[in-house]
PQR file with spaces between the fields and no chain letter, atoms N, CA, C, O and H, PARSE charges and radii, in Angstrom:
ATOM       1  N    UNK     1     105.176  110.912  114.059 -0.4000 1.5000
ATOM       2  CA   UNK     1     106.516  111.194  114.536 -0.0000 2.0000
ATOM       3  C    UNK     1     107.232  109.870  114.771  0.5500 1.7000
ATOM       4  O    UNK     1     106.590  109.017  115.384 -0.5500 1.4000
ATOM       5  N    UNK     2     108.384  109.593  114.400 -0.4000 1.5000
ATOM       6  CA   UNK     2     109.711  108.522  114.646 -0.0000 2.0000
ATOM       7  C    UNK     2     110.316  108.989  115.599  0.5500 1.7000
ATOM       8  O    UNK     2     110.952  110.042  115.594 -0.5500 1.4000
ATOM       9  H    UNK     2     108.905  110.286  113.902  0.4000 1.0000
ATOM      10  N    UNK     3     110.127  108.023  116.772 -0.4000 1.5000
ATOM      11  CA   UNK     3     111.526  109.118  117.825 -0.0000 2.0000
ATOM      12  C    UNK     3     112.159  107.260  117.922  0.5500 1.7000
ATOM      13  O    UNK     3     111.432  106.272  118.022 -0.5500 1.4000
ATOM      14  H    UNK     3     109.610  107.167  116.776  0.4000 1.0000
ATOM      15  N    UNK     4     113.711  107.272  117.852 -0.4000 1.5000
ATOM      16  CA   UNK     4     114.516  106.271  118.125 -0.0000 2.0000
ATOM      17  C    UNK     4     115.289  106.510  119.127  0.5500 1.7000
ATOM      18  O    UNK     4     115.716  107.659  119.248 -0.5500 1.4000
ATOM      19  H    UNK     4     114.302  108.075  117.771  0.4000 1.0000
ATOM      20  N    UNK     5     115.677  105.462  120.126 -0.4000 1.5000
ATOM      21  CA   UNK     5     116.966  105.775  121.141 -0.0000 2.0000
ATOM      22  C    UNK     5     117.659  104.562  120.548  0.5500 1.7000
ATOM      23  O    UNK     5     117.171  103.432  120.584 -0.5500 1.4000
ATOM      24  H    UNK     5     115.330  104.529  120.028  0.4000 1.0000
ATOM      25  N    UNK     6     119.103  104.939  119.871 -0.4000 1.5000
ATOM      26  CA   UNK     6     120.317  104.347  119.747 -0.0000 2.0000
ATOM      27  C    UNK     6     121.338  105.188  119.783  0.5500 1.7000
ATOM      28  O    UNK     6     121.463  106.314  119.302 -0.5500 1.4000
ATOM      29  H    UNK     6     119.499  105.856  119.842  0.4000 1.0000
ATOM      30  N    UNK     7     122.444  104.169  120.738 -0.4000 1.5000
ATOM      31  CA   UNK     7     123.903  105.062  120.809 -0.0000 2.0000
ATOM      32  C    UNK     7     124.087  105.941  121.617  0.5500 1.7000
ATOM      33  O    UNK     7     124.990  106.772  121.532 -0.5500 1.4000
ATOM      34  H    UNK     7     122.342  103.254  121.129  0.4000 1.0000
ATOM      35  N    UNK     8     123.032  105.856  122.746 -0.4000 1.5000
ATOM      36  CA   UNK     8     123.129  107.455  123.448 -0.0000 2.0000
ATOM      37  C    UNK     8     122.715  108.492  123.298  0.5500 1.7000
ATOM      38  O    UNK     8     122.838  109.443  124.070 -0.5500 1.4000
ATOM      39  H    UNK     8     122.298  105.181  122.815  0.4000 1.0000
ATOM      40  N    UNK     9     121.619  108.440  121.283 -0.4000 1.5000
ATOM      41  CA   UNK     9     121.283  109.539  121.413 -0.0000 2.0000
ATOM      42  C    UNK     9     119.404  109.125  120.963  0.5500 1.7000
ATOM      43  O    UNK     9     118.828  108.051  121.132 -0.5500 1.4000
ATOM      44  H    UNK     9     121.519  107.668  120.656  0.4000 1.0000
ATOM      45  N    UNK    10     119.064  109.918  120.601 -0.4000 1.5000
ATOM      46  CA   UNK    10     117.526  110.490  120.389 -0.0000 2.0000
ATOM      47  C    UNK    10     117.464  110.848  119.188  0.5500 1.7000
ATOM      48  O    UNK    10     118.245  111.719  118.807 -0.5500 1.4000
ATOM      49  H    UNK    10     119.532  110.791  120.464  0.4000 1.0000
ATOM      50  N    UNK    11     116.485  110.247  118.245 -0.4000 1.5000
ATOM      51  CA   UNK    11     116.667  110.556  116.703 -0.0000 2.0000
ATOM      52  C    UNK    11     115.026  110.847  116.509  0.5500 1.7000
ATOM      53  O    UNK    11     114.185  110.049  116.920 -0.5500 1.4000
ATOM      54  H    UNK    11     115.851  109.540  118.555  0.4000 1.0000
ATOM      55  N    UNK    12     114.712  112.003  115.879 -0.4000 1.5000
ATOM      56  CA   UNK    12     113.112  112.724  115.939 -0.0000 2.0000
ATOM      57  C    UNK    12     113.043  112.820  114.339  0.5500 1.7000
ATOM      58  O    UNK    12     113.886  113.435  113.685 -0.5500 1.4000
ATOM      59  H    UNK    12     115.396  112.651  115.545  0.4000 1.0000
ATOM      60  N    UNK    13     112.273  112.346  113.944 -0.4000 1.5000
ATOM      61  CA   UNK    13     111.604  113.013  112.513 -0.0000 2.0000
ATOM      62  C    UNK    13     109.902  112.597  112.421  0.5500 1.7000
ATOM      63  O    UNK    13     109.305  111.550  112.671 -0.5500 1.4000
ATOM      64  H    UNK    13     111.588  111.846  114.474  0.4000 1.0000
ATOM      65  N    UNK    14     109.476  113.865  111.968 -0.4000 1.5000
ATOM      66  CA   UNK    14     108.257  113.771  112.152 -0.0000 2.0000
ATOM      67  C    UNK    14     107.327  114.179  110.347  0.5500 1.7000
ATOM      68  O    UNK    14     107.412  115.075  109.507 -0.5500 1.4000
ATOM      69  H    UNK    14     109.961  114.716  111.765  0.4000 1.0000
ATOM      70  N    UNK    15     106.584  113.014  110.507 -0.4000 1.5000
ATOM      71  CA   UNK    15     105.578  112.674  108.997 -0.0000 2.0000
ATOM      72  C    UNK    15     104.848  114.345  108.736  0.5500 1.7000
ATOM      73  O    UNK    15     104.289  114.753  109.755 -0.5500 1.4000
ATOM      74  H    UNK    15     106.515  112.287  111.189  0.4000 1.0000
ATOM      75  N    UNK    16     104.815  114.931  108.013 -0.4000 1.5000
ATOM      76  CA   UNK    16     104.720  116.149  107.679 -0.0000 2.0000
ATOM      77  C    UNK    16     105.400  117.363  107.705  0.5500 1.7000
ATOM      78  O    UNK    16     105.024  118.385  107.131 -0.5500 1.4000
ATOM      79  H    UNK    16     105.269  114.600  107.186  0.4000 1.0000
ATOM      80  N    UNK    17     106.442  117.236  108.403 -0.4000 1.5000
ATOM      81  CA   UNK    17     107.192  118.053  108.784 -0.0000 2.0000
ATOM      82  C    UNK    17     107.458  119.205  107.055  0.5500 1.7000
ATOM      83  O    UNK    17     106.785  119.024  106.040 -0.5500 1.4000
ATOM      84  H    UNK    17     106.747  116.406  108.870  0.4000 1.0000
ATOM      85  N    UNK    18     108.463  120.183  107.173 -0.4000 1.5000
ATOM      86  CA   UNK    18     108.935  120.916  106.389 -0.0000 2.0000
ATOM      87  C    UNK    18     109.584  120.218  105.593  0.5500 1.7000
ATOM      88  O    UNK    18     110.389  119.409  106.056 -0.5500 1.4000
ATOM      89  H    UNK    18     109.010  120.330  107.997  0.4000 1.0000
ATOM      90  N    UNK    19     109.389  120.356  104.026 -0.4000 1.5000
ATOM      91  CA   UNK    19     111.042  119.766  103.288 -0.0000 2.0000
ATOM      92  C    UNK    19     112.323  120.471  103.657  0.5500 1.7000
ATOM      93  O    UNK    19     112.484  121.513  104.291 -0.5500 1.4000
ATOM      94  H    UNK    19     108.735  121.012  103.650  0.4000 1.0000
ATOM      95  N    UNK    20     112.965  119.864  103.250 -0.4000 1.5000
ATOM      96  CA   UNK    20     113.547  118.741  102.493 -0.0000 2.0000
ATOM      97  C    UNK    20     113.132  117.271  104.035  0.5500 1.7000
ATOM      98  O    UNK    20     112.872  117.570  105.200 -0.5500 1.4000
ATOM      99  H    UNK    20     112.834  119.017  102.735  0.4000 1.0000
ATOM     100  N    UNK    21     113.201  115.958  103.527 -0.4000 1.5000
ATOM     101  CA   UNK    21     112.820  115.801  105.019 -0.0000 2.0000
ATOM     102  C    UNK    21     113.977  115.371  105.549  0.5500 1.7000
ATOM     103  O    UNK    21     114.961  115.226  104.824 -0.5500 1.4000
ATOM     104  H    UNK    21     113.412  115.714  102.580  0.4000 1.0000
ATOM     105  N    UNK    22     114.022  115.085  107.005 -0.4000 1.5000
ATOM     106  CA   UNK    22     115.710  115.454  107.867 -0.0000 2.0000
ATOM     107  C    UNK    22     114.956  114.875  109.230  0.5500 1.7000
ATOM     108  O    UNK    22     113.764  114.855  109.537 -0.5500 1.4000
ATOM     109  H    UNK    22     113.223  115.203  107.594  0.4000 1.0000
ATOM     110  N    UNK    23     116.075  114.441  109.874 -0.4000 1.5000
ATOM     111  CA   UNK    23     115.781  114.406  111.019 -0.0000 2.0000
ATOM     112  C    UNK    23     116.792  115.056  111.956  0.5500 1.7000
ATOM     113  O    UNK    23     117.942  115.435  111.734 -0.5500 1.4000
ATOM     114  H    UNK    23     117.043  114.457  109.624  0.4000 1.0000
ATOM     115  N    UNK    24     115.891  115.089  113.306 -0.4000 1.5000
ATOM     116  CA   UNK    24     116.439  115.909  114.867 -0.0000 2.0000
ATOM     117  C    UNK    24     117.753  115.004  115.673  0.5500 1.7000
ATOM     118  O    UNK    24     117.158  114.116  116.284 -0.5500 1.4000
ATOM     119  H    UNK    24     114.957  114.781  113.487  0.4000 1.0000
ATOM     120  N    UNK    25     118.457  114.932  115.795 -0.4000 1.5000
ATOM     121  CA   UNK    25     119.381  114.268  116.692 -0.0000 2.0000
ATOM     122  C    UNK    25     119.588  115.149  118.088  0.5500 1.7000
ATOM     123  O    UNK    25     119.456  116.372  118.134 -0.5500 1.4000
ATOM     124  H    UNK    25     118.941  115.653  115.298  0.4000 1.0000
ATOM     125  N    UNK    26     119.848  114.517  118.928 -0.4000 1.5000
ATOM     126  CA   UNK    26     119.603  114.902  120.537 -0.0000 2.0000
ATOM     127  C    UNK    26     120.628  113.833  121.655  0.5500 1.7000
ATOM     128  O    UNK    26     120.520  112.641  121.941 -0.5500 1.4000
ATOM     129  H    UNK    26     119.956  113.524  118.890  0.4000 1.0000
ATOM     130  N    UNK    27     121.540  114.816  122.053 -0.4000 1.5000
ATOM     131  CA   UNK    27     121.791  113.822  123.495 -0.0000 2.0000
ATOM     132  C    UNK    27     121.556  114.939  124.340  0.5500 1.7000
ATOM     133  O    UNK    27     121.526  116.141  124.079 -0.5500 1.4000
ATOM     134  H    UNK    27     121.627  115.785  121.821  0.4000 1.0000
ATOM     135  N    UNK    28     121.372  114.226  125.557 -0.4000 1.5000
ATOM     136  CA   UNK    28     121.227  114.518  126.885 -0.0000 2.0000
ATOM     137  C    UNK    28     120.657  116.329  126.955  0.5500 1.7000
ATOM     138  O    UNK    28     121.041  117.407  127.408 -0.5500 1.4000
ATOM     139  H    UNK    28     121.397  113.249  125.769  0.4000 1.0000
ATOM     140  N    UNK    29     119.156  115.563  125.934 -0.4000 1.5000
ATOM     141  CA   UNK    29     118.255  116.721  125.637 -0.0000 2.0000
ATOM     142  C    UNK    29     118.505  118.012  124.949  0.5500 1.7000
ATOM     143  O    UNK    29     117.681  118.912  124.793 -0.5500 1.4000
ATOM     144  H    UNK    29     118.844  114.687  125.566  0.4000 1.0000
ATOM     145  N    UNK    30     120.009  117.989  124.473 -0.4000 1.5000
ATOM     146  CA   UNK    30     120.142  118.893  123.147 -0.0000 2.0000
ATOM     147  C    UNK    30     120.334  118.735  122.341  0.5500 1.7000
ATOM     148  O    UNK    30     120.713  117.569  122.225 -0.5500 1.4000
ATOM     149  H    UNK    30     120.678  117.257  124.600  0.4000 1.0000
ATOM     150  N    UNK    31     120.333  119.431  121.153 -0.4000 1.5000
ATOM     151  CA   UNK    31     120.004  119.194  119.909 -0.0000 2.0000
ATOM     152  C    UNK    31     121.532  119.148  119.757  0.5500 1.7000
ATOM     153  O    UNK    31     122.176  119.855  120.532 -0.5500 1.4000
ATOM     154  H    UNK    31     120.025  120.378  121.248  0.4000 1.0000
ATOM     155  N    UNK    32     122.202  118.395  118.842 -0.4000 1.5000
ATOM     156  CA   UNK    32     123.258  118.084  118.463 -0.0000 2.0000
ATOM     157  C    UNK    32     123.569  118.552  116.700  0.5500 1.7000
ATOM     158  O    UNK    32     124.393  119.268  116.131 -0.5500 1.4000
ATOM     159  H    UNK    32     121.679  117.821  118.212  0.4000 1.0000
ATOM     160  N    UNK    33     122.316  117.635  116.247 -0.4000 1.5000
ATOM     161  CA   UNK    33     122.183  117.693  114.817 -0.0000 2.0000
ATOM     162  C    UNK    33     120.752  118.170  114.295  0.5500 1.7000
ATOM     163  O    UNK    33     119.729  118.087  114.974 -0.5500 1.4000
ATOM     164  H    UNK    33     121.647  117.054  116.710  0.4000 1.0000
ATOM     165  N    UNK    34     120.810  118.631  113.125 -0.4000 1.5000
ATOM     166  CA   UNK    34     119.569  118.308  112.219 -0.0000 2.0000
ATOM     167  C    UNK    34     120.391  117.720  110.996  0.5500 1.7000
ATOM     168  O    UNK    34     121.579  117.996  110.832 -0.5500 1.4000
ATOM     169  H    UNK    34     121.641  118.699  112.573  0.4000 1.0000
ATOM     170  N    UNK    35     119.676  116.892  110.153 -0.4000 1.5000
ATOM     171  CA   UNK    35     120.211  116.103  108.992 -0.0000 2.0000
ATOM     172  C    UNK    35     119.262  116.349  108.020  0.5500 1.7000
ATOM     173  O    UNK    35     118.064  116.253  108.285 -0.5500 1.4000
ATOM     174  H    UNK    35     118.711  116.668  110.286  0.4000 1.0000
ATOM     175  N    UNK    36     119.733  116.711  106.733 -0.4000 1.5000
ATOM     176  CA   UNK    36     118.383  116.431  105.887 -0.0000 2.0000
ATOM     177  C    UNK    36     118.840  115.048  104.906  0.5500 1.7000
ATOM     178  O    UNK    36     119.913  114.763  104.373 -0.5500 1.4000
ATOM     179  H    UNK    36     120.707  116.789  106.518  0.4000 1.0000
ATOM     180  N    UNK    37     117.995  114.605  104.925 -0.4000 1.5000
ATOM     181  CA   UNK    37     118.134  112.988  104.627 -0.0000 2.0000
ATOM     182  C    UNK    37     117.387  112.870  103.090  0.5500 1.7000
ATOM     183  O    UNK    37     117.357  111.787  102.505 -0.5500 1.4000
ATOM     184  H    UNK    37     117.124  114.837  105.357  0.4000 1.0000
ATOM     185  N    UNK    38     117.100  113.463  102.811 -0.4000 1.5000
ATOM     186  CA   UNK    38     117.028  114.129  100.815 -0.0000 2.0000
ATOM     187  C    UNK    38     118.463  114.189  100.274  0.5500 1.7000
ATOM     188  O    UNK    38     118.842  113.535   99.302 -0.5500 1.4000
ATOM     189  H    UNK    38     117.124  114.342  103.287  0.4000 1.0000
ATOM     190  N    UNK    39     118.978  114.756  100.754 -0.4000 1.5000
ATOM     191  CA   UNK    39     120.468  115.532   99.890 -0.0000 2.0000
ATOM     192  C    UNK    39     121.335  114.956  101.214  0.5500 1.7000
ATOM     193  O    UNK    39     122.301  115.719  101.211 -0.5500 1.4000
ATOM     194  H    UNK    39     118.670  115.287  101.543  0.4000 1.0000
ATOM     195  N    UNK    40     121.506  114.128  102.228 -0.4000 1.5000
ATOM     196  CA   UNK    40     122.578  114.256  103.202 -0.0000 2.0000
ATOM     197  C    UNK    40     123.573  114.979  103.504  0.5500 1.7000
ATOM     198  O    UNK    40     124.720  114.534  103.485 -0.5500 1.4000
ATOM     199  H    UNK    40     120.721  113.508  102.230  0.4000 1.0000
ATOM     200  N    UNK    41     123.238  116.371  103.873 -0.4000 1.5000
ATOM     201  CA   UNK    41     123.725  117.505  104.639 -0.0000 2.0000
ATOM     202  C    UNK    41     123.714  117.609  106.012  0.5500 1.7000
ATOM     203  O    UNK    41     123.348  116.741  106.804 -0.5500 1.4000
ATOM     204  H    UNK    41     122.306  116.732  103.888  0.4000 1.0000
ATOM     205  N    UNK    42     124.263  119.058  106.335 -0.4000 1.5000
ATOM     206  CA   UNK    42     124.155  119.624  107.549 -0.0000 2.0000
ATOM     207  C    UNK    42     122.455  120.313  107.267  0.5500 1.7000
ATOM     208  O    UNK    42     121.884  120.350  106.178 -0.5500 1.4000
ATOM     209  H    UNK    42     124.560  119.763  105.691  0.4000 1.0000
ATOM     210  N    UNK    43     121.967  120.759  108.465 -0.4000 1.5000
ATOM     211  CA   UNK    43     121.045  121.713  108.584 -0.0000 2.0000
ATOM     212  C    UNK    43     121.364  122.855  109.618  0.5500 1.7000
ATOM     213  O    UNK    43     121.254  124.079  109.544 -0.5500 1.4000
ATOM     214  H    UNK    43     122.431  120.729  109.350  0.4000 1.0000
ATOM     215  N    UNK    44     121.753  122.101  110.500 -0.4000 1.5000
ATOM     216  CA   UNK    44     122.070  122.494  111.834 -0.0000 2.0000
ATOM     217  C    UNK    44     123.327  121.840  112.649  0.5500 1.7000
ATOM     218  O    UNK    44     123.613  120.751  112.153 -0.5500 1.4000
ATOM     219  H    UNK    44     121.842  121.107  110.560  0.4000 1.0000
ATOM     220  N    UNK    45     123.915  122.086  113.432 -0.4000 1.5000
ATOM     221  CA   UNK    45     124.886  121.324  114.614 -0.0000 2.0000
ATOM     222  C    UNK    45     126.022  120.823  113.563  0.5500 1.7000
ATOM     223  O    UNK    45     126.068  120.790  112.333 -0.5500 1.4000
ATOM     224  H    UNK    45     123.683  122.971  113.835  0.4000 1.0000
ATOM     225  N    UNK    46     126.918  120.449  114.601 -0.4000 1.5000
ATOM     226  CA   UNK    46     127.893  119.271  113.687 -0.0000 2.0000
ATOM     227  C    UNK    46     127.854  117.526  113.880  0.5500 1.7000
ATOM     228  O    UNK    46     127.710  116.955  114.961 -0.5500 1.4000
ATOM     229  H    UNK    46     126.881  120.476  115.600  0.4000 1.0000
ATOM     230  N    UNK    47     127.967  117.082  112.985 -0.4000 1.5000
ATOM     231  CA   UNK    47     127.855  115.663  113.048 -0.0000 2.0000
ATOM     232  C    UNK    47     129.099  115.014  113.189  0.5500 1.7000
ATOM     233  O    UNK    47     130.025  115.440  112.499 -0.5500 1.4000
ATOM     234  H    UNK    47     128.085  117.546  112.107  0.4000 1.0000
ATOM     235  N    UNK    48     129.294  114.084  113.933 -0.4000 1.5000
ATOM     236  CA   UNK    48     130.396  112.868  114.186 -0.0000 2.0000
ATOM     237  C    UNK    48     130.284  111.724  113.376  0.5500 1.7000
ATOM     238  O    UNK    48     129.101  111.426  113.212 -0.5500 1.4000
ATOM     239  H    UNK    48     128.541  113.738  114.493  0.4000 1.0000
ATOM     240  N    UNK    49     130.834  111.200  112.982 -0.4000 1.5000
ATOM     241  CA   UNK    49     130.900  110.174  112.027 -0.0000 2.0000
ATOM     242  C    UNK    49     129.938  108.904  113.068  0.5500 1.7000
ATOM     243  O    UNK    49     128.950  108.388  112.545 -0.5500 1.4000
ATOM     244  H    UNK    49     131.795  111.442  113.115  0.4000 1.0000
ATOM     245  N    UNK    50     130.308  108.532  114.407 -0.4000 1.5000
ATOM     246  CA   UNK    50     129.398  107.940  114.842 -0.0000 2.0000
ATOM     247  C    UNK    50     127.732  107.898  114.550  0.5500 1.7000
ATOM     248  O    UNK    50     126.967  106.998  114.204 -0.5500 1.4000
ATOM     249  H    UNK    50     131.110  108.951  114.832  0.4000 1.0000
ATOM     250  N    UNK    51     127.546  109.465  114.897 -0.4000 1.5000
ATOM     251  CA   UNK    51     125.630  109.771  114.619 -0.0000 2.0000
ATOM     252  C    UNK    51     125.494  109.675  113.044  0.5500 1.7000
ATOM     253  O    UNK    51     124.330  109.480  112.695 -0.5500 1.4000
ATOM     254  H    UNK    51     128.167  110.196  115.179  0.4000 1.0000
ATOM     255  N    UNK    52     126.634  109.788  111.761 -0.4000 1.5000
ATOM     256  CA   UNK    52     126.300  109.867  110.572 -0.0000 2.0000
ATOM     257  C    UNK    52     126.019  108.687  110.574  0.5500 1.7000
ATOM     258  O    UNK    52     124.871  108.455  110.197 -0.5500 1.4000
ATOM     259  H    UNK    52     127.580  109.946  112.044  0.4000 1.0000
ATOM     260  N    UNK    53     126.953  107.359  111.007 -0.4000 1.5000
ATOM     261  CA   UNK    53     126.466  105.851  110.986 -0.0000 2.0000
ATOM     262  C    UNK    53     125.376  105.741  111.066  0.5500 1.7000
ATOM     263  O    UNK    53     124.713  105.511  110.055 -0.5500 1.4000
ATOM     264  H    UNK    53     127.886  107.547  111.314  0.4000 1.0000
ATOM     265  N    UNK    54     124.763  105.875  112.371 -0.4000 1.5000
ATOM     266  CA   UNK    54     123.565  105.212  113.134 -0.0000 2.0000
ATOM     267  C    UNK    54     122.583  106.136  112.204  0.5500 1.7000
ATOM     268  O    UNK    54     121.620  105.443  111.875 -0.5500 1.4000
ATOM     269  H    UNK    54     125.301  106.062  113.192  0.4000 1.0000
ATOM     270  N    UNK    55     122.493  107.421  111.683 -0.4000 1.5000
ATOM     271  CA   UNK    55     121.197  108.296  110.749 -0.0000 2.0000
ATOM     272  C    UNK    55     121.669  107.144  109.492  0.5500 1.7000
ATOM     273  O    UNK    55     120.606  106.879  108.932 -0.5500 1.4000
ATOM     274  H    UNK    55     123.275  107.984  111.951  0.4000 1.0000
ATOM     275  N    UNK    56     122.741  106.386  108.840 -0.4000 1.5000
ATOM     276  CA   UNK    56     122.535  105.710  107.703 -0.0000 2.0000
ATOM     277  C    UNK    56     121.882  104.223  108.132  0.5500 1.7000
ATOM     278  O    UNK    56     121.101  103.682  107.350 -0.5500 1.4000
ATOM     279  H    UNK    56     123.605  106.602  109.295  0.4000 1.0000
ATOM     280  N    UNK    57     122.256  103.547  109.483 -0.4000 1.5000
ATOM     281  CA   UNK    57     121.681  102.233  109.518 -0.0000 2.0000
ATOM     282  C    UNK    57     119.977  102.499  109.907  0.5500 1.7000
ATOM     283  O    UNK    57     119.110  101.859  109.313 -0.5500 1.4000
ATOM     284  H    UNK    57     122.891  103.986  110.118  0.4000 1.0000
ATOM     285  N    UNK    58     119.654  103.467  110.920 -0.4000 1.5000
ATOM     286  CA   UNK    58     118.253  103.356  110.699 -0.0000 2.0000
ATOM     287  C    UNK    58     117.455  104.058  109.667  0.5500 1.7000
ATOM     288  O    UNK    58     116.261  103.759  109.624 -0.5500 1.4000
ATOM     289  H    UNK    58     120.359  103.987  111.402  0.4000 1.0000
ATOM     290  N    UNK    59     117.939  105.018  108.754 -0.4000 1.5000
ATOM     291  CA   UNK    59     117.233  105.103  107.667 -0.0000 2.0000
ATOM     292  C    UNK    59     117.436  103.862  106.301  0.5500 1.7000
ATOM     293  O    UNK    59     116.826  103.943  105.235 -0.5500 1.4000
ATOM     294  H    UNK    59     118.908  105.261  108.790  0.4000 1.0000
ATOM     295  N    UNK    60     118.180  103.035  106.565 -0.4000 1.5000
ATOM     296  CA   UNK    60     117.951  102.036  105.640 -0.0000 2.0000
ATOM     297  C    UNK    60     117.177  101.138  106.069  0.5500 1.7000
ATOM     298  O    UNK    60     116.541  100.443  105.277 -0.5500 1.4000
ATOM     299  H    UNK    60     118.676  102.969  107.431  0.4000 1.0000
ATOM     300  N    UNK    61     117.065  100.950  107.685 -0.4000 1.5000
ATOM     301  CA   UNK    61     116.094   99.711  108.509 -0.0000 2.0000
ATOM     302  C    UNK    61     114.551  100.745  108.070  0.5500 1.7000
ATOM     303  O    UNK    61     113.483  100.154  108.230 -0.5500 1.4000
ATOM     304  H    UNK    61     117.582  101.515  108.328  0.4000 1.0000
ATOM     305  N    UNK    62     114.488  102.116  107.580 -0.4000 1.5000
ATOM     306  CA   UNK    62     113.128  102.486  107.445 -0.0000 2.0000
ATOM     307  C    UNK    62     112.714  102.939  108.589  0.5500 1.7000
ATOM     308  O    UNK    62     111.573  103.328  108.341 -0.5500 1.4000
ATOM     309  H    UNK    62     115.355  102.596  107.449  0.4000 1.0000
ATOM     310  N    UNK    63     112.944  103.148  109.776 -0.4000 1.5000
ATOM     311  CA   UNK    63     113.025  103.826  110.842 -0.0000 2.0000
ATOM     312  C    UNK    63     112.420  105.670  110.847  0.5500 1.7000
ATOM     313  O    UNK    63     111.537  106.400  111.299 -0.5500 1.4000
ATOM     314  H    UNK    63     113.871  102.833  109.977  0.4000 1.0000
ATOM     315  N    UNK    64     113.473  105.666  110.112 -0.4000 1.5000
ATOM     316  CA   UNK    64     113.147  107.421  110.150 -0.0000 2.0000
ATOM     317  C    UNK    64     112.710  107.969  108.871  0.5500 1.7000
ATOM     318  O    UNK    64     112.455  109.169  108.769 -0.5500 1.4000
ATOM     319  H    UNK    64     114.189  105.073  109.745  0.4000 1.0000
């Protein structure tokens, strides 16, 4: 499992998980987002252009 804290929020993706693979976004312990990071979609929640940033800088740092 990857869990990151940047920005205020909580970013979860975990090594086996279900395809496509995606990660969990979370503030103040709710789920905000799911992302699938295969195809960069929605899964779940809505995204802000802020959390789309920070899911593109740490999946290029390899993070998630």
């Amino acid at each position: 499992m990857s869990k990151v804290r940047r920005g205020g929020y909580v970013f979860l993706a975990w090594i086996g998980d279900h395809s496509p693979r995606h990660v969990h976004v979370y503030r103040n312990g709710l789920l905000v987002l799911k992302w699938d990071l295969e195809n960069q979609k929605i899964m779940a929640g809505s995204p802000s252009r802020r959390v789309l940033d920070l899911i593109r800088q740490l999946d290029a740092e390899g993070r998630l």
